[in-house]
N, C-alpha and C positions, 0 to 999 in steps of 0.2 A: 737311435740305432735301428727302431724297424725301418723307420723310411728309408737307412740309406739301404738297408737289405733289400726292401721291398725294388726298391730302384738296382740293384743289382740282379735281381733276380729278372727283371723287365728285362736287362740287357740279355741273359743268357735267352730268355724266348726269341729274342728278335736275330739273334744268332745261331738257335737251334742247335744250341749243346746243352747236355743233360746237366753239367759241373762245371763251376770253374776252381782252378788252381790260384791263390793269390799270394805272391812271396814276397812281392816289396814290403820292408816292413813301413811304410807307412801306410798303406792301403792297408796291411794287416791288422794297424790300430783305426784306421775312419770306420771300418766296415767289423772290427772283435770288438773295440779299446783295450782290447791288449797291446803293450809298450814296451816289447821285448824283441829281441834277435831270433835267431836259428830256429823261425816259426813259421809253420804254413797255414792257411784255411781253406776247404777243401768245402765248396757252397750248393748245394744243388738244392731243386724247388723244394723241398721237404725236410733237407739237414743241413744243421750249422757244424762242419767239424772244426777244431783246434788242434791242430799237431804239432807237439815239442816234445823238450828231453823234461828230464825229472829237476833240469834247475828250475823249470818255470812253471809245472804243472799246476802249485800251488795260487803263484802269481794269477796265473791265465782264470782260472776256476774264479778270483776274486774279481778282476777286471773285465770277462768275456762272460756273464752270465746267463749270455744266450745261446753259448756253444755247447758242445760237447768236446770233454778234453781226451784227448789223446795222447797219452804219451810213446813214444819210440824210443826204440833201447838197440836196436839194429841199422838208425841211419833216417834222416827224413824222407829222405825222395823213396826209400824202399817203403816206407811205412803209408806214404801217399799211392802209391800204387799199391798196396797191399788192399787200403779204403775202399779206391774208386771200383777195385774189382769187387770186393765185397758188397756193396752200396747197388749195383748194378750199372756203374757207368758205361755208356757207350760213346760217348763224343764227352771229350774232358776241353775244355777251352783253357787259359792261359795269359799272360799279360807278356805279348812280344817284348815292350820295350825295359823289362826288368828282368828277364830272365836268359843269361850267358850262354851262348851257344854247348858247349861242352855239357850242361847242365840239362838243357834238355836235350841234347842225343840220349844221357843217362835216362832221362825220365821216358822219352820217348821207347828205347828200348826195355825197360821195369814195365810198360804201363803193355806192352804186347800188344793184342790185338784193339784196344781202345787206342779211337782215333782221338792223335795229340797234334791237329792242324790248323785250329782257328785260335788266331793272336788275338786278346779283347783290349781293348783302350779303356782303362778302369780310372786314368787319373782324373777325366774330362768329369767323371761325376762328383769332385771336387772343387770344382771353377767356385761354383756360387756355395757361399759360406750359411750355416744355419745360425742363429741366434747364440747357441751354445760356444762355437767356435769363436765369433765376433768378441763375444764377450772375454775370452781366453787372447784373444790376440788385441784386447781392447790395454790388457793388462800388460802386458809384455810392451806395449808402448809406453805406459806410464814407467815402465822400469826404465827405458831407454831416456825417456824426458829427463826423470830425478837422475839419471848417470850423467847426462851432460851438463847438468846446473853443478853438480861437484867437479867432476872434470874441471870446467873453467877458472874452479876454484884453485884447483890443483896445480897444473899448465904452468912453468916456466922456463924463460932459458938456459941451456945447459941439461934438462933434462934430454935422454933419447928416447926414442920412436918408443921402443920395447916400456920403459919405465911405466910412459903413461897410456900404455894398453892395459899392461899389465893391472896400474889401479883401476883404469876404466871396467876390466872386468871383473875384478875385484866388488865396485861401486856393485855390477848388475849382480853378482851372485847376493851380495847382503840384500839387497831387495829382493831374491827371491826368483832369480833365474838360473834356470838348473844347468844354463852352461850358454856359452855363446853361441850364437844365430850360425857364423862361419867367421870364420879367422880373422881378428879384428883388421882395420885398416890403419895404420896414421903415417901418412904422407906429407913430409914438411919441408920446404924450402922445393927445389927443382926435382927432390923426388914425388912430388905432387902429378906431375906429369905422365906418373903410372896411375891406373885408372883401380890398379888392385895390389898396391904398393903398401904391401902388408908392415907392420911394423918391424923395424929394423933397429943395427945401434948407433945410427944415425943422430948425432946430437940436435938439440932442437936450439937453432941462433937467433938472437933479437930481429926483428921484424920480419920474419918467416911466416907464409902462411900456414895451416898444418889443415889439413883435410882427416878427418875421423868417421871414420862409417863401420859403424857396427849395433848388433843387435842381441836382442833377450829373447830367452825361450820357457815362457810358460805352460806348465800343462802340455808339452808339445808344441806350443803353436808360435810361430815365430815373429817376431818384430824387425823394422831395419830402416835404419836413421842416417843420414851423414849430412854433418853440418862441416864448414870449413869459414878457422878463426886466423886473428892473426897475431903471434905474439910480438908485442911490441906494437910500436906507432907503424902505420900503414904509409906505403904513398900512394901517388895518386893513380897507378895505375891499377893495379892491386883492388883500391878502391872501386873504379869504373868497370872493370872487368866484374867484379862480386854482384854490381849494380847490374851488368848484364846477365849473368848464370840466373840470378834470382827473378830476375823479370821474366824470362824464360820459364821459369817456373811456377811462380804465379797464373801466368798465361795458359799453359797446360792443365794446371789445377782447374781455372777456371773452364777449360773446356771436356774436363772429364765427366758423362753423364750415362747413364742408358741407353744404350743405341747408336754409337760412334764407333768404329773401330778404332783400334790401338792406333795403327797408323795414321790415321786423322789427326791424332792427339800428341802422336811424334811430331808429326809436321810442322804445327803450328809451335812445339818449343824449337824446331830445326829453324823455323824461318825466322822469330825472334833474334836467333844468335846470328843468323845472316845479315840482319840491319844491322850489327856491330860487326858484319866480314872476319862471326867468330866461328860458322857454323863446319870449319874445317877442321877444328880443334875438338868434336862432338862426336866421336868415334862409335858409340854402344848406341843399345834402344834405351830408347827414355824411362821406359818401365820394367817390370816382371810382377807377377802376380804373387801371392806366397803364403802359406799357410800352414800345414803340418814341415814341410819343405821350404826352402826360403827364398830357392828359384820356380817356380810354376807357370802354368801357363793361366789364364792370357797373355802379352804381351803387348809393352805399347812399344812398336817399334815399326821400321819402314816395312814387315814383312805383317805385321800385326791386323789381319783381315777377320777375327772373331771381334764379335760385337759384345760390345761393355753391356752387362746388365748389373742390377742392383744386388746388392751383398755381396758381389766380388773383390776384392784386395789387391792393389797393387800401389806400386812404389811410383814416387814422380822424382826423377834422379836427374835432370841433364846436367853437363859438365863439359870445363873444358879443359886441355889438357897439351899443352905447348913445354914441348921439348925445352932444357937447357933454360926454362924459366921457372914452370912448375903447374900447377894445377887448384881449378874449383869446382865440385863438386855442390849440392844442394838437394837433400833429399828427405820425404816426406813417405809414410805407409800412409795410404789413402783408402777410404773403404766407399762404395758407389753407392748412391742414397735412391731413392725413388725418384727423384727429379737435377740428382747433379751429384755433389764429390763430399768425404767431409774429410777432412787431415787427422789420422788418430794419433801422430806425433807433431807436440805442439811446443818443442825446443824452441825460443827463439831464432829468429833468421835476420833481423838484422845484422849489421855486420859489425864484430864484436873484437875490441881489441885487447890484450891482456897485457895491461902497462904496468911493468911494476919496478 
């Protein structure tokens, strides 16, 4: 926690504000490890504050040990500008892309003559993962693994979408995930074709593909997997198409390292599905990075111009996704090594059929 302070406090010098403001609540927990709502931190080179109500005074006190707690009883934003004026702020900085316009007019007009004009980029100091976090998101994979070895177990015709979300997230909470990553996925038969074709009560029929992508959240930190099975005997198209999604992804895996950009690494799963004349069925970027959040940046994708460096996180997802037939998906959380990629979801990817 001092580093990432210390690194936050680098930013304010090199922006030349006395404070910053920070309300996302997940930057609230990288930079408190407070894991709670309706909370601010108000940081400048000499104080750590913590500002909340009286539900979490206690919480924060045990979790933010390097803070100072604050409680407000009149409103947060009043109680944040009540701080920066006392504290001596004169330039209070801010995180543009978290904070609703209406909210700071409010703040802007509270804080009076302290200047509220410089937006800071605070997420970017979460790209590259410390030891502590890898290992939290190390775990949350392992949940994802053991959910889908039951699943398969589970899976059969006649069941719907809903049923086997439902036990899917079932499986990840008894392992120990304090709630799903984002809204499970299971896309089966030609609704496979939606790319976020959340579960429905869409019955699941014999030789159906089904696409499942979903994740666990340990400690905050999140995991994200999609494999796609196929109940019942396959045929051969079904088959050949799996053969290509997965070659595709192999191939990406193998080109994710230190010093490529994202787009590099799009590319080369884009032009895989092109020698199968699949690559118009490949709609999204190939990756996202993800961590306390489950979409972040970097990005492997055709706009993805930030350079891979090592302890960074991201997904290798390509897919394809053909209307009025249906959809495959194949996806991996991958963590960037010193010299290449290593897969910390290690579900099966052959292609699995569930004949019963």
């Amino acid at each position: 926690m001092n580093t990432r302070i210390a690194r936050l406090r680098e930013v304010l010098r090199e922006k030349i504000v006395d404070a910053v403001l920070i309300t996302k609540e997940e930057n609230v927990c990288y930079f408190s490890g407070f894991r709670g709502d309706s909370t601010a931190l108000l940081v400048t080179q000499e104080r750590l504050l913590l500002v909340t109500d009286s539900r979490y005074t206690e919480q924060a006190a045990a979790e933010a040990p390097l803070y100072e707690i604050v409680e407000q009883r009149d409103g947060l934003d009043r109680k944040i500008a009540e701080l920066a004026a006392e504290i001596g702020v004169v330039a209070l900085g801010f995180e543009g892309a978290a904070l609703v316009y209406e909210r700071y007019e409010k703040l802007k007009e509270l804080l009076g003559e302290i200047s509220f004009d410089t937006s800071l980029t605070l997420d970017v100091l979460r790209w590259v993962k410390d030891a502590d976090e890898i290992m939290r998101i190390r775990r949350a994979c392992r949940i994802v693994d053991e959910s889908f070895a039951h699943i398969i177990g589970f899976i059969q015709p006649g069941m719907t979408e809903r049923e086997v979300a439902a036990e899917l997230e079932h499986r990840m909470r008894t392992l120990g995930s304090e709630r799903p990553a984002f809204q499970t996925i299971i896309a089966s038969g030609v609704r496979g074709s939606l790319p976020h074709g959340v579960a429905s009560d869409k019955i699941i029929a014999r030789g159906e593909l089904v696409t499942m992508d979903f994740g666990a959240v340990w400690e905050g930190y999140c995991s994200d997997i999609t494999r796609t099975i196929c109940v019942g005997r396959a045929d051969t198209r079904q088959r050949e198409l799996y053969a290509a999604v997965l070659a595709a992804q192999q191939r990406a895996l193998a080109a994710i390292c230190p010093g490529v950009t994202g787009a590099e690494v799009d590319r080369i799963a884009r032009d895989a599905l092109a020698e199968k004349a699949l690559d118009q069925y490949f709609g999204h970027g190939l990756g996202h990075s993800l961590g306390l959040e489950i979409h972040e940046e970097p990005r492997l994708s055709k706009a993805g111009k930030a350079l891979l460096q090592p302890n960074m996180l991201i997904t290798d997802e390509p897919g394809i996704y053909i209307p009025e037939w249906g959809g495959i998906r194949i996806e991996d959380t991958v963590l960037i090594t010193a010299d290449g990629a290593e897969p910390l979801t290690c579900a099966p990817k052959e292609f699995i059929e569930i004949c019963i």
